[in-house]
N, CA, C and O atoms as a Tinker XYZ file with bonds, in Angstrom:
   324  protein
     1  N      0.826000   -1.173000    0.000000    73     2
     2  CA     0.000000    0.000000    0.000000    64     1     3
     3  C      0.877000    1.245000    0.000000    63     2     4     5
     4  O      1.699000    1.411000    0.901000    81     3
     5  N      0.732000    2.069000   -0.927000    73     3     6
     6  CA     1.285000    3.235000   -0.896000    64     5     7
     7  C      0.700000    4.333000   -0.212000    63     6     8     9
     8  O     -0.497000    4.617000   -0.209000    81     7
     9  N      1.758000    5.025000    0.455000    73     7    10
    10  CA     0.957000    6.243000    1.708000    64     9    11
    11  C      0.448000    7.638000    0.967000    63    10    12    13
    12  O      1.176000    8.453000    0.400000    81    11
    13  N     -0.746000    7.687000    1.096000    73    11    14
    14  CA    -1.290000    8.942000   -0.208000    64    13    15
    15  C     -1.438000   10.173000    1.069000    63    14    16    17
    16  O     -2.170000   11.123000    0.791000    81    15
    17  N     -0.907000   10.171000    2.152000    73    15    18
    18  CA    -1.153000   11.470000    2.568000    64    17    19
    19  C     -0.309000   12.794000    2.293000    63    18    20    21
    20  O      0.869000   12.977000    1.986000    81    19
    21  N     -1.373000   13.628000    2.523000    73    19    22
    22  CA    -0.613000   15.146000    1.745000    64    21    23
    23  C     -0.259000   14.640000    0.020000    63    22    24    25
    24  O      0.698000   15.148000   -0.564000    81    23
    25  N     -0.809000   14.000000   -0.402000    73    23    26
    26  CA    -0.929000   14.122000   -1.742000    64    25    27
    27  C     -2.361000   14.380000   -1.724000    63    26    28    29
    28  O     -3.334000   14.287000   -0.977000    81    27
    29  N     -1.842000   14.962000   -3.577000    73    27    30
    30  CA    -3.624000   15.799000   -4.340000    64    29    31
    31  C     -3.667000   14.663000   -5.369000    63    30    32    33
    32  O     -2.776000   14.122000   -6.024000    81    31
    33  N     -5.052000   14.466000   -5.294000    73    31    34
    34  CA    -6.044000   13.362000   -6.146000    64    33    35
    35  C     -6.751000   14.407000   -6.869000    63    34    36    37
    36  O     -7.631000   15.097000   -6.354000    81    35
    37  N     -6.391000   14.503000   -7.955000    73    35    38
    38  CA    -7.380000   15.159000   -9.366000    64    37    39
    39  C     -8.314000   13.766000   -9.958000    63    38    40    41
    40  O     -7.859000   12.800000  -10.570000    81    39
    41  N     -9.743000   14.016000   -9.560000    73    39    42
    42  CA   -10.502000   13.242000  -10.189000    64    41    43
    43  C    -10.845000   13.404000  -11.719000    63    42    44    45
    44  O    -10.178000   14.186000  -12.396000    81    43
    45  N    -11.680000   12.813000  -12.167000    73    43    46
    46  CA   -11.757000   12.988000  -13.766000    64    45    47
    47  C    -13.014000   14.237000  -13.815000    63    46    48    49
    48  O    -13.383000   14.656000  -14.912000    81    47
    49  N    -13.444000   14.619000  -12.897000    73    47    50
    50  CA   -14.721000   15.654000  -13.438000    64    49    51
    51  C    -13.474000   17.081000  -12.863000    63    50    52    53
    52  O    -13.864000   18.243000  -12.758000    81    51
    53  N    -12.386000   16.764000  -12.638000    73    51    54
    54  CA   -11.448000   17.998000  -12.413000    64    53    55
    55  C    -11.354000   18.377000  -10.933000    63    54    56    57
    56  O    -10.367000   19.044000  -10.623000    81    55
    57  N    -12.244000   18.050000   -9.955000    73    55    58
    58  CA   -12.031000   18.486000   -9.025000    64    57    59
    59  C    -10.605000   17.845000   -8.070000    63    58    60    61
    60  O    -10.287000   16.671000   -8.261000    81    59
    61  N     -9.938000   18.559000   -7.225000    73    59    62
    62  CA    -8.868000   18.232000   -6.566000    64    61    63
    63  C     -9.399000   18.235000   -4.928000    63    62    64    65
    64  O    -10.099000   19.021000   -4.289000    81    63
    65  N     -8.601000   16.762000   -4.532000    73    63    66
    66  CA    -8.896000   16.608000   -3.043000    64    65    67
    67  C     -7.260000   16.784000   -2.501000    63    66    68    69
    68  O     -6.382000   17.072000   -3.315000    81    67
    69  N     -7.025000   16.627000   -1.386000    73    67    70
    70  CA    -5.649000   16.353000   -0.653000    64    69    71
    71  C     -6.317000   15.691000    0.423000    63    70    72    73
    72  O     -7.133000   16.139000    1.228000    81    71
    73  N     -5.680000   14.190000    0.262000    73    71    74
    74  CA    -5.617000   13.500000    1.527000    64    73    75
    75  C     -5.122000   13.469000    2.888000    63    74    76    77
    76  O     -3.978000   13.081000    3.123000    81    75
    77  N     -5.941000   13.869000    3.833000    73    75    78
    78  CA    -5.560000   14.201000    5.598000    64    77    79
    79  C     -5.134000   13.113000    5.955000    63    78    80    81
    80  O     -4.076000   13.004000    6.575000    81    79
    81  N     -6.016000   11.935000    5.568000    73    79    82
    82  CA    -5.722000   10.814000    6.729000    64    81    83
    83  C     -6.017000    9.253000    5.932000    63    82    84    85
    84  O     -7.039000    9.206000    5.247000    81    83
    85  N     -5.378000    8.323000    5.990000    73    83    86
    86  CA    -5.694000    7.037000    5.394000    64    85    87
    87  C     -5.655000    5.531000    6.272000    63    86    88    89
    88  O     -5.004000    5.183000    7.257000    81    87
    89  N     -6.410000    5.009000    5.643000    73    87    90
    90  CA    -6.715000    3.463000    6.441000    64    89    91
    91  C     -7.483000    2.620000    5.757000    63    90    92    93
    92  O     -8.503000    2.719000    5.075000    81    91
    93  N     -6.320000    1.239000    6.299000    73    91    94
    94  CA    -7.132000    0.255000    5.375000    64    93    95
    95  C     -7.815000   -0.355000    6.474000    63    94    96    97
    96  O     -7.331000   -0.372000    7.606000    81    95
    97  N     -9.331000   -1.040000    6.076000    73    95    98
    98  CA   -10.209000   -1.757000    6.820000    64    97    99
    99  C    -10.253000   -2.854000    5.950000    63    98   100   101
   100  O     -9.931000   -2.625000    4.784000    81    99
   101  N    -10.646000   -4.231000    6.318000    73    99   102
   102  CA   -10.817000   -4.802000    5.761000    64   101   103
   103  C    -10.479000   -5.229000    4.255000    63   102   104   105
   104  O    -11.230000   -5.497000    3.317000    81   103
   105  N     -9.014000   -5.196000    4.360000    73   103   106
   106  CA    -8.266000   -5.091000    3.360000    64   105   107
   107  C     -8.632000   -4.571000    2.102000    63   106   108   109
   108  O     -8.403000   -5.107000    1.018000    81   107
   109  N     -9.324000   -3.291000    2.335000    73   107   110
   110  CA    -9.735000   -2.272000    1.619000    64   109   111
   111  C     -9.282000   -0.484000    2.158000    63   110   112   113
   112  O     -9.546000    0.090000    3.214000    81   111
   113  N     -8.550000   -0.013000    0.978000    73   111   114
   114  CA    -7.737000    1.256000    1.265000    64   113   115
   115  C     -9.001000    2.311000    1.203000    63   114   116   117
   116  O     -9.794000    2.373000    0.264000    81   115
   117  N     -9.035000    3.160000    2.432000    73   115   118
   118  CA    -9.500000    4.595000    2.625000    64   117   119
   119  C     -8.886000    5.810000    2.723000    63   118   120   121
   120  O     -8.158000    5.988000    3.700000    81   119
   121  N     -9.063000    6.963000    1.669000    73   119   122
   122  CA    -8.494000    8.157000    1.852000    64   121   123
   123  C     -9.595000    8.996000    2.198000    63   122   124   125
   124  O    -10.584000    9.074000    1.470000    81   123
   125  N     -9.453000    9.785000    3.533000    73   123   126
   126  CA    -9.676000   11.015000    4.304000    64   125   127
   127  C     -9.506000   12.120000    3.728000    63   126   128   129
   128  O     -8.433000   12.623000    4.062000    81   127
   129  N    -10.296000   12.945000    2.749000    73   127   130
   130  CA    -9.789000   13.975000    1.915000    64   129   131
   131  C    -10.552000   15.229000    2.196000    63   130   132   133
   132  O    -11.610000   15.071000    2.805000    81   131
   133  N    -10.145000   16.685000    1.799000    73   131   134
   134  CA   -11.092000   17.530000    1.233000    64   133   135
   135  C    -10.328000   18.264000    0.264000    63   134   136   137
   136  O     -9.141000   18.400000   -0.031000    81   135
   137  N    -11.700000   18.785000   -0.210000    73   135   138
   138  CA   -11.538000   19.366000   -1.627000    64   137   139
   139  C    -10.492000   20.997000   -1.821000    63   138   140   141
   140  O    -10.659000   22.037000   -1.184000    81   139
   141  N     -9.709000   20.791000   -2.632000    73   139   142
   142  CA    -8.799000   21.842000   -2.839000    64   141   143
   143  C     -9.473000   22.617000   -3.936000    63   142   144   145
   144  O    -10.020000   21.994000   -4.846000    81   143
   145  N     -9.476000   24.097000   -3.916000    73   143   146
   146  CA    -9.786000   25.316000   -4.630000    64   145   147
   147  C     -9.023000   24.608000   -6.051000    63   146   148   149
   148  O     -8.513000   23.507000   -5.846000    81   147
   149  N     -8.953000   24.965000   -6.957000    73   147   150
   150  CA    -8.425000   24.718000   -8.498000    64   149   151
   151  C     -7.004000   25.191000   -8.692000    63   150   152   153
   152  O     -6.095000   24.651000   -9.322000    81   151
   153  N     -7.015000   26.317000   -8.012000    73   151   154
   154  CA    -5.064000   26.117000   -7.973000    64   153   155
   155  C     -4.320000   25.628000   -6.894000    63   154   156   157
   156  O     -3.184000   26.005000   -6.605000    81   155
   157  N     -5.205000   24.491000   -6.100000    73   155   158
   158  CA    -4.856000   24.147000   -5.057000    64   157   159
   159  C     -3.834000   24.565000   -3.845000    63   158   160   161
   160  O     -2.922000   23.955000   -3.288000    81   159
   161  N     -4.537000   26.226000   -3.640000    73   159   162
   162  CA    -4.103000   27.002000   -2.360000    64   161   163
   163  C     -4.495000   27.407000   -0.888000    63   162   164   165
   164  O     -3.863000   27.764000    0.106000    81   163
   165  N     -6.369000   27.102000   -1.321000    73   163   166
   166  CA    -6.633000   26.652000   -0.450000    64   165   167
   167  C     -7.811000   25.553000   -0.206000    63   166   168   169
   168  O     -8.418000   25.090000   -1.171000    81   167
   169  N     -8.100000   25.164000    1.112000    73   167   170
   170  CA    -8.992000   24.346000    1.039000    64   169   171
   171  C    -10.080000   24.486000    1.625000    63   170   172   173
   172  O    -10.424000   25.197000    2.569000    81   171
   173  N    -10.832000   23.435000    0.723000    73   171   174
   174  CA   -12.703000   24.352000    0.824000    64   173   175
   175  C    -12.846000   23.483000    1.913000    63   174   176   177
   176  O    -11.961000   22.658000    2.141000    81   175
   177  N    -13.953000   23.568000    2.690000    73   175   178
   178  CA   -15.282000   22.900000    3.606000    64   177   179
   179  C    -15.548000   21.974000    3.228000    63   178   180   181
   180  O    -16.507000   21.631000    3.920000    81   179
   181  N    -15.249000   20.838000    2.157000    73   179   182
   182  CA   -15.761000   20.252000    1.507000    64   181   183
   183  C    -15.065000   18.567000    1.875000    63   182   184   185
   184  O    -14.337000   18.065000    1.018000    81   183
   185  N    -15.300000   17.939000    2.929000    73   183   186
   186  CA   -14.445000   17.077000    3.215000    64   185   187
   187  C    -15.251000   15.360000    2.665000    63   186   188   189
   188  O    -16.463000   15.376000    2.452000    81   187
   189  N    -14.678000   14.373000    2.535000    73   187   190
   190  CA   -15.224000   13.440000    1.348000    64   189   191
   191  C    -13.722000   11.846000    1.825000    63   190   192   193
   192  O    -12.502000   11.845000    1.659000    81   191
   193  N    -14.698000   10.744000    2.428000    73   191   194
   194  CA   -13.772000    9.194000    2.178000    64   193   195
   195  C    -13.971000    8.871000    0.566000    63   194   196   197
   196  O    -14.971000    8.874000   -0.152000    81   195
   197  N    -12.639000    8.603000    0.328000    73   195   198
   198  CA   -12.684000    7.431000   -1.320000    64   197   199
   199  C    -12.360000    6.207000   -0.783000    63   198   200   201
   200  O    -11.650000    6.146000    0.221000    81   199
   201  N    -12.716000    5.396000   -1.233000    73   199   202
   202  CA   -12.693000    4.087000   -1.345000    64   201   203
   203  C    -11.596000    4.042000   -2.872000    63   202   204   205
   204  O    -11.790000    4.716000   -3.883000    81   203
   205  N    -10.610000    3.190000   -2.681000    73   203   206
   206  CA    -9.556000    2.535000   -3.453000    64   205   207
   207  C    -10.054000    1.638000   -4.227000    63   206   208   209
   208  O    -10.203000    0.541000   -3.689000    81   207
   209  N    -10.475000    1.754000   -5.695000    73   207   210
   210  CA   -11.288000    0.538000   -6.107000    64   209   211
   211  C    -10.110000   -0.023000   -7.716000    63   210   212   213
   212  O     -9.275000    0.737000   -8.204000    81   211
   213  N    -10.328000   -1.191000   -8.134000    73   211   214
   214  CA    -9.651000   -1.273000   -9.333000    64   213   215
   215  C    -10.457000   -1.456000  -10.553000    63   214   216   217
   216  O    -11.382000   -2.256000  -10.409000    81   215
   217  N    -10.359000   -0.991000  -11.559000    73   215   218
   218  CA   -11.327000   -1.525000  -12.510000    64   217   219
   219  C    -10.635000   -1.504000  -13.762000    63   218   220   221
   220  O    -10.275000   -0.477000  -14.337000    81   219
   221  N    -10.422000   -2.948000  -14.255000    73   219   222
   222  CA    -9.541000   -3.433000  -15.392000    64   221   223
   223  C     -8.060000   -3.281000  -15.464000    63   222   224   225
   224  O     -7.295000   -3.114000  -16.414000    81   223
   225  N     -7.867000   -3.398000  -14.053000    73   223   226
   226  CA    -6.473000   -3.525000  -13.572000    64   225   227
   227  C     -5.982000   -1.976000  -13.386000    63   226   228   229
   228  O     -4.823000   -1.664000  -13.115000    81   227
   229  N     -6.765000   -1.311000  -13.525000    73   227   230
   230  CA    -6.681000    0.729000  -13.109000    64   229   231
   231  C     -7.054000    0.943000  -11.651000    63   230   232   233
   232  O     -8.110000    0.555000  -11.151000    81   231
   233  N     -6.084000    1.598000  -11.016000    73   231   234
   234  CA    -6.936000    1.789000   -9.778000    64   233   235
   235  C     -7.402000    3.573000   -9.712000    63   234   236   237
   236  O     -6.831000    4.566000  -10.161000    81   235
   237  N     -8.493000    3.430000   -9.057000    73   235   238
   238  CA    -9.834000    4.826000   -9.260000    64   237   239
   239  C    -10.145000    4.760000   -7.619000    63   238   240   241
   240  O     -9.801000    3.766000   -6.979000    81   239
   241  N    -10.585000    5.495000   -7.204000    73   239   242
   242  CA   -11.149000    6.006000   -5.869000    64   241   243
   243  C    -12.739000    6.362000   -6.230000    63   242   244   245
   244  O    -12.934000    7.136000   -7.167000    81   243
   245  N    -13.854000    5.825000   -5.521000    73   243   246
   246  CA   -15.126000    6.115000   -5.413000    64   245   247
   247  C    -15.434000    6.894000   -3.852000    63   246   248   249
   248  O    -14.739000    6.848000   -2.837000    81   247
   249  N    -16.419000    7.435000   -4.030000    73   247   250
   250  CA   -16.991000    8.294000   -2.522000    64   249   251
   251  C    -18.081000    7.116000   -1.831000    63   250   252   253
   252  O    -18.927000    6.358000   -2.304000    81   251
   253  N    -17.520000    7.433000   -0.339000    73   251   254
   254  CA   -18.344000    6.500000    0.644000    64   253   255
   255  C    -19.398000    7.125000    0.526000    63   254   256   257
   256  O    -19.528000    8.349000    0.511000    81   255
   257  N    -20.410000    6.121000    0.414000    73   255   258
   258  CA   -22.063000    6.470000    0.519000    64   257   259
   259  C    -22.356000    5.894000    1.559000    63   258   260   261
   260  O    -23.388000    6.314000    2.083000    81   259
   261  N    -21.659000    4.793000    2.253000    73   259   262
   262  CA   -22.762000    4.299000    3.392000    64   261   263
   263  C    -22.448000    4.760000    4.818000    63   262   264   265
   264  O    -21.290000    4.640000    5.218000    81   263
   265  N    -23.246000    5.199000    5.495000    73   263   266
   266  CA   -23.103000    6.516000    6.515000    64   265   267
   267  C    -22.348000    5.598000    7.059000    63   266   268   269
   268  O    -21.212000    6.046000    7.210000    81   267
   269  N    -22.510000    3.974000    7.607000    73   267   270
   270  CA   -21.946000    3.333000    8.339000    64   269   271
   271  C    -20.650000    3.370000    8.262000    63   270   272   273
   272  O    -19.932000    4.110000    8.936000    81   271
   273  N    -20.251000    2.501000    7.361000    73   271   274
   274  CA   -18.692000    3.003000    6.887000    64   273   275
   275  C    -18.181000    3.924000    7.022000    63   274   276   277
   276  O    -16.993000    3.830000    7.329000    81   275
   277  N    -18.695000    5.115000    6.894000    73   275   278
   278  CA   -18.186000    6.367000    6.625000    64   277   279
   279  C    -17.621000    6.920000    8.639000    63   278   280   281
   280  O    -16.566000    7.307000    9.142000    81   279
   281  N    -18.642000    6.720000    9.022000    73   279   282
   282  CA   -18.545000    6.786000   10.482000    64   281   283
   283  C    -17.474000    5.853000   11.189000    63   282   284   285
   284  O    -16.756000    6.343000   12.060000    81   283
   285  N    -17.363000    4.641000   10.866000    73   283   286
   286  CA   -16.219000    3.697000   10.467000    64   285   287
   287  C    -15.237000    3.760000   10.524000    63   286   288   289
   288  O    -14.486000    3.081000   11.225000    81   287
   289  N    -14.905000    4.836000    9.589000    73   287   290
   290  CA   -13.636000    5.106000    9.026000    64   289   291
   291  C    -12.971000    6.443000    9.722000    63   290   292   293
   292  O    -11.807000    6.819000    9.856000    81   291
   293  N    -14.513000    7.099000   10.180000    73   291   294
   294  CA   -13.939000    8.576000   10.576000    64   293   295
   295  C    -13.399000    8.305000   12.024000    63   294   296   297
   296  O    -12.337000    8.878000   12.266000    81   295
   297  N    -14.036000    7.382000   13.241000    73   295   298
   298  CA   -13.306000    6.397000   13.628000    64   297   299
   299  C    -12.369000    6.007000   14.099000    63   298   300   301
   300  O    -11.911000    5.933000   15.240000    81   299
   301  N    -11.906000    5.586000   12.560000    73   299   302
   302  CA   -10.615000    4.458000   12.556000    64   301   303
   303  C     -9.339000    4.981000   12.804000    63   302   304   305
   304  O     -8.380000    4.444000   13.359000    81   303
   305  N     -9.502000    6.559000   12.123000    73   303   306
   306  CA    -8.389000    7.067000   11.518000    64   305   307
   307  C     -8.387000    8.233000   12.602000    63   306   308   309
   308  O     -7.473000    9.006000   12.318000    81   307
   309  N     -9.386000    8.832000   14.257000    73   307   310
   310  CA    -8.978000    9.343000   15.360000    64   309   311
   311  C     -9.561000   11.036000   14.957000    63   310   312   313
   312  O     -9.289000   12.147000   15.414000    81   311
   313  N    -10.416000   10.573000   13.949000    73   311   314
   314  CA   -11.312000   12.048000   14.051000    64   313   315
   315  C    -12.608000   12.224000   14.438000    63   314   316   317
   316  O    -13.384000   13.126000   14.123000    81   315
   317  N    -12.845000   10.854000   15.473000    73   315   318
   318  CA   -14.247000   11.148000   16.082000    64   317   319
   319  C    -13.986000   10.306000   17.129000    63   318   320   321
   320  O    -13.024000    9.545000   17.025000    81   319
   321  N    -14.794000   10.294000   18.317000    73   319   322
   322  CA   -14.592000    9.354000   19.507000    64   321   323
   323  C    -15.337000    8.062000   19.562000    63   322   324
   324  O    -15.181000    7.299000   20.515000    81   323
């Protein structure tokens, strides 16, 4: 597993995150992110888990939808009690 913190994730619709915090659960990788302004100087309110996914041997990051998980993870990684 490679350590993605303080790196920026440019998704494909353009938006930029920087990862705070990461953890794998269930031998599945989570990045802790929020969203960076477009010249990535500063950062918005906008905070968001990806899920590490592969598809056709590419690996892509999807957004946690399930509150559970998400709570989970926030958690795991010592940003909630």
């Amino acid at each position: 597993m490679e350590n993605r913190i303080n790196q920026v994730m440019e998704l494909e619709n353009g938006k930029k995150y920087i990862v705070l915090k990461q953890a794998v659960y269930k031998n599945n990788n989570y990045f802790v992110s929020a969203r960076l302004t477009d010249d990535e100087k500063d950062i918005l309110e906008e905070y968001v888990i990806f899920e590490e996914v592969e598809y056709n041997g590419k690996k892509s990051v999807q957004k946690v939808t399930d509150s559970n998980l998400f709570k989970l993870i926030v958690k795991y990684v010592g940003l909630a009690d």
